[in-house]
Structure formats: structure tokens, C-alpha cells
C-alpha positions as CSV (number, residue, x, y, z in Angstrom):
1,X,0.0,0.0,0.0
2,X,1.5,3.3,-1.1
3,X,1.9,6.2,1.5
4,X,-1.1,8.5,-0.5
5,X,-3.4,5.7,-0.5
6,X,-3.0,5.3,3.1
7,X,-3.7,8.8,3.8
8,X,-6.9,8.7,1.8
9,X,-8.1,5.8,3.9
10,X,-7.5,6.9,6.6
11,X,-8.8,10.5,5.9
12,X,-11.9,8.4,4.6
13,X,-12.3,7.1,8.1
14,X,-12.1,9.6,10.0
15,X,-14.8,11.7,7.8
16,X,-17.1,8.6,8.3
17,X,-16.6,8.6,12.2
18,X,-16.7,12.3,12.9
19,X,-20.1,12.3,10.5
20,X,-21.6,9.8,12.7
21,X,-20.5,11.2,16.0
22,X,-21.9,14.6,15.4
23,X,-24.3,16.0,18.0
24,X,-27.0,18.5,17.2
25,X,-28.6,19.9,19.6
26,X,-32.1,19.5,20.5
27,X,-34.6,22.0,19.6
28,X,-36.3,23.2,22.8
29,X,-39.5,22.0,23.9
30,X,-42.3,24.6,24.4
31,X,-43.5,24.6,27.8
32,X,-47.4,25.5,28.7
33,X,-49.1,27.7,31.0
34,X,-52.4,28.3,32.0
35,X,-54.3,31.6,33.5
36,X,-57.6,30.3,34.1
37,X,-59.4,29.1,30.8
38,X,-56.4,30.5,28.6
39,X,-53.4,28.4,27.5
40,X,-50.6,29.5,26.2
41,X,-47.3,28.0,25.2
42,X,-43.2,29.1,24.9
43,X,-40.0,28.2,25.1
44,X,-38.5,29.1,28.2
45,X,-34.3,30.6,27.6
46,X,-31.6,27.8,28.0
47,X,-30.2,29.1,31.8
48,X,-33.5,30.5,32.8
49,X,-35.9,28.8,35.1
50,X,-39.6,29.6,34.9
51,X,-41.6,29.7,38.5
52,X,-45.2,29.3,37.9
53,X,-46.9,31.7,40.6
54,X,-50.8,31.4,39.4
55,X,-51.4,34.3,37.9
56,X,-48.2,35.3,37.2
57,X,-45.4,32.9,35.8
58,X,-41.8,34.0,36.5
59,X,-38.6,33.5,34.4
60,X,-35.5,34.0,36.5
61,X,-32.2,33.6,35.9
62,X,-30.0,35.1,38.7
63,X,-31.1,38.5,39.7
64,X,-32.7,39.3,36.2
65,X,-36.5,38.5,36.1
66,X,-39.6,38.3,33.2
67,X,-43.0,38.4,34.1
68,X,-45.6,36.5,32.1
69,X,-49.3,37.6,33.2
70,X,-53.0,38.2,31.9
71,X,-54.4,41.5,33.2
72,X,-58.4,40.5,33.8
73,X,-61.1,40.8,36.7
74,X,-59.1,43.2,38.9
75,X,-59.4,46.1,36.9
76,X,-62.4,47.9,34.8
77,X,-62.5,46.0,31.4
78,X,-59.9,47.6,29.1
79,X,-61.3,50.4,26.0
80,X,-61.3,48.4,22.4
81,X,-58.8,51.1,20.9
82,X,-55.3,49.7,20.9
83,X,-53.7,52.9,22.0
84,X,-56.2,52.9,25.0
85,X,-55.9,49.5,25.8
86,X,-51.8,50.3,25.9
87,X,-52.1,52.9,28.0
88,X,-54.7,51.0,30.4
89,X,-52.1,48.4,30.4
90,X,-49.1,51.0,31.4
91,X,-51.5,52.3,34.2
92,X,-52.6,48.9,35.6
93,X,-48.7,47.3,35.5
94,X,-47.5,51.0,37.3
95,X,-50.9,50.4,40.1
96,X,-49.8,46.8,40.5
97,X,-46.2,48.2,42.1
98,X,-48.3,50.9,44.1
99,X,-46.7,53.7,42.2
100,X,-45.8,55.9,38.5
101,X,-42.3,54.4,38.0
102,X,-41.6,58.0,36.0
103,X,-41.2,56.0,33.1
104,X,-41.9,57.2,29.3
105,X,-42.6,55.4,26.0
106,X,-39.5,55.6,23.4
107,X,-40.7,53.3,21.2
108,X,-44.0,51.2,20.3
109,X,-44.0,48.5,17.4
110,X,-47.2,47.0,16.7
111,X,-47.0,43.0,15.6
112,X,-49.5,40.5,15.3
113,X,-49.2,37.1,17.7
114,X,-51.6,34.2,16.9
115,X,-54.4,36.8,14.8
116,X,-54.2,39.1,18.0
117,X,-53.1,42.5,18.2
118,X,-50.0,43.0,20.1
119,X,-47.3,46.4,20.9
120,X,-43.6,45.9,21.7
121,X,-42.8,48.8,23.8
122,X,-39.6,50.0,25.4
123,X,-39.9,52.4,28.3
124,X,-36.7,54.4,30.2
125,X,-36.5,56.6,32.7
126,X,-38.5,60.2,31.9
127,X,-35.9,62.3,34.1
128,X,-32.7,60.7,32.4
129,X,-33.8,58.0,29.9
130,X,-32.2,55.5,31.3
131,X,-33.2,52.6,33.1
132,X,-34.6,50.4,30.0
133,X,-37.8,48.2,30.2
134,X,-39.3,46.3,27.5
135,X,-43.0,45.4,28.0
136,X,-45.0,42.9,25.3
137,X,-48.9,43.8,25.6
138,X,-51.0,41.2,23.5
139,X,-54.7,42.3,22.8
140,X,-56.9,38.6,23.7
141,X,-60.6,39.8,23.4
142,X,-60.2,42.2,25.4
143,X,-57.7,40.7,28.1
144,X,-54.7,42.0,28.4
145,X,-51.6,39.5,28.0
146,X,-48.2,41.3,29.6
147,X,-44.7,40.3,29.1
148,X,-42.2,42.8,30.8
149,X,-38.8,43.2,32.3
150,X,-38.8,43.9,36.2
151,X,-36.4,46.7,36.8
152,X,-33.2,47.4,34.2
153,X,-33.6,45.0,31.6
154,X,-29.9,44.4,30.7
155,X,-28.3,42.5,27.6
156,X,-29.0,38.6,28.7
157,X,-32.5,39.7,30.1
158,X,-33.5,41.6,26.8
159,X,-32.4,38.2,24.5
160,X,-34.0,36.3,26.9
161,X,-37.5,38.4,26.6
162,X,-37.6,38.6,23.0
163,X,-37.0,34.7,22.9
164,X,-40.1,34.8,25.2
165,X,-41.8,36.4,22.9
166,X,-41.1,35.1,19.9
167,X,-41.9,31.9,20.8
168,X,-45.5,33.2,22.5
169,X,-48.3,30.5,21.3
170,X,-52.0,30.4,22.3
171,X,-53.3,26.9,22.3
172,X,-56.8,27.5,23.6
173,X,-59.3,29.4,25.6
174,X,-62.3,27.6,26.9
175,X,-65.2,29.8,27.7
């Protein structure tokens, strides 16, 4: 056996071995929750754990935190007008921590989730705009679906909410 026909073997080999041993990696599983009668599905960040609180469902991952809720029933039913419904949303998520954070709107993107009407919004501080907050507001017959950073949403929070997000499915409501 020459030397070059050697080398081809075993270059053969080894391209037949490595092709076998690759490892792809899994796609991620969607994970359901429930609030009440409504469903909804997503994939929960690699390194973030998700704490299922009733009606609110947690995503931690250290000291960074997304909340996942419906806004229903504790509040007077939300105007049919987008741009009202958003601003009943901002109200009702500022009451829930007892206060006006002194935030201000710097950017709104409307999307569609699922058929439903949905706003992207990213808030900062109104005295020195900083501070950055992303909140996801998804319009579901007139209940409000939130998704929002709690306090400074930083780079590995702000991947981790729009992978949240993107991933948002509704399987069901029963009524």
C-alpha cells in the first residue's frame, strides 16, 4: 500500500466517524401555561428557570426577572382602541407596584401574535432616559396579556424576553 493511498483511507475514516458522532442539539421544547381558561405555550431561555406563581409565571435567571401575566377581573374592562388599551395596560402594570415608575414610552412597534393585536414597547427613565424596560402587551378579546422586564432589563435579560416572545403561542381558551 503506497503512503497516499493510506492517507486517503484513513482520511476516509475519519470523515465517516466524525459524520456519525456529530451532535446536534435538541430543539427546545415549548412549555405550557395556564391563566384560568387561557393556555398558552413558549419556550423558556436555556439558563432560565420559569416559576409558575398562578397568575403570574416567572422567568429567572439570577437576579434578572420576566413576568408572564393576563391582566383580567381586577381592573375595569380595558377600551377596544389599541392605543387605549396600551395605556390602560401602562396604568394597571405601574398600580400593580403601588406607584408611576416615572417611566416614558421611546418606542412602540405594533405586531401581530396568533391573529391578535400585540405592541412591543420600550420604556426608560423620563428624568434621564435611562433605566430600560421592554413590555410585550398582546390584545386577547379584550384581556390583556403582559410580558415585561422587572427593573433594568440588561443585555442577557433583553435576548431572553424577546426569545419569550417570539416563541408566545395560544393553544386554547375555553369559555
Amino acid at each position: 500500500m503506497t503512503a497516499g493511498r493510506a492517507t486517503t483511507l484513513t482520511l476516509a475514516f475519519f470523515v465517516l466517524v466524525s459524520s456519525g458522532c456529530r451532535h446536534e442539539n435538541p430543539k427546545p421544547v415549548p412549555k405550557e401555561f395556564e391563566f384560568g381558561a387561557r393556555r398558552v405555550q413558549l419556550i423558556v431561555p436555556e439558563g432560565w428557570e420559569a416559576l409558575d406563581q398562578g397568575r403570574e409565571k416567572r422567568f429567572r435567571k439570577g437576579e434578572f426577572e420576566i413576568v408572564l401575566q393576563v391582566l383580567t377581573g381586577s381592573a375595569p374592562p380595558p377600551p377596544p382602541d389599541l392605543n387605549a388599551l396600551i395605556d390602560w395596560g401602562l396604568a394597571t402594570l405601574d398600580a400593580g407596584v403601588g406607584h408611576d415608575q416615572g417611566r416614558e414610552v421611546k418606542s412602540r412597534r405594533l405586531v401581530t401574535v396568533d391573529g391578535r393585536e400585540a405592541v412591543d414597547i420600550e420604556t426608560w427613565s423620563r428624568l434621564d432616559h435611562a433605566n430600560p424596560q421592554r413590555i410585550f402587551l398582546v390584545n386577547d378579546d379584550g384581556d390583556l396579556l403582559t410580558l415585561q422586564t422587572v427593573r433594568m432589563a440588561f443585555a442577557d435579560t433583553l435576548a431572553a424576553f424577546d426569545a419569550i416572545r417570539d416563541s408566545l403561542r395560544f393553544v386554547s381558551v375555553r369559555r
